[in-house]
Phi, psi and omega in degrees: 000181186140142175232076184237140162093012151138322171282144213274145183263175201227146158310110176297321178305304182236006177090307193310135201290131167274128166254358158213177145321085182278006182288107167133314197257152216242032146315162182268165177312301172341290177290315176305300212281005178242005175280306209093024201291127152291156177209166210212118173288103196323340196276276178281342187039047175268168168225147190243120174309215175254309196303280191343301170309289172324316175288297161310334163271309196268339179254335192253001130075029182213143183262134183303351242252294185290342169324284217320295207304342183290320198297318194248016136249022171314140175288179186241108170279085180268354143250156173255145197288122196313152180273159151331152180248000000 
C-alpha cells in the first residue's frame, strides 16, 4: 500500500482522497481545506486530511492512527505476571 506511483492516498480518519503535502506552505485553514492537502503523522506515518487533523489536535489530542498500533501490539496477558519483590 502506499501512495507512490501515481496513487491517491485516502484519509486515514475519514477515507477522503488526498492530493498533496501541506508541510512547508504558508495557505490559509481555507485554502488547506479545499486543497485536500495531507499531513502525515511522524508517529504512525498514516496521513490525515486538514478537518481530520484538526479534529485531532484540538479535541482528541491523540493520534488514532499511533492508538490502533499500540492497540494491536500490545501483549495478550495469558498468565498473570508475578508483583515485583
Amino acid at each position: 500500500g502506499g501512495a507512490s506511483g501515481g496513487e491517491e492516498a485516502a484519509c486515514f480518519g475519514c477515507g477522503a482522497r488526498l492530493g498533496g503535502d501541506a508541510e512547508g506552505l504558508g495557505a490559509s485553514a481555507e485554502e488547506m481545506q479545499g486543497q485536500g492537502l495531507a499531513f502525515k503523522c511522524p508517529g504512525c506515518l498514516k496521513s490525515f486530511c486538514f478537518s481530520c487533523d484538526t479534529f485531532i489536535h484540538d479535541s482528541l489530542h491523540t493520534c488514532p492512527g499511533c492508538e490502533e498500533r499500540r492497540s494491536l501490539h500490545q501483549p495478550i496477558a495469558r498468565e498473570p505476571v508475578p508483583a515485583p519483590a
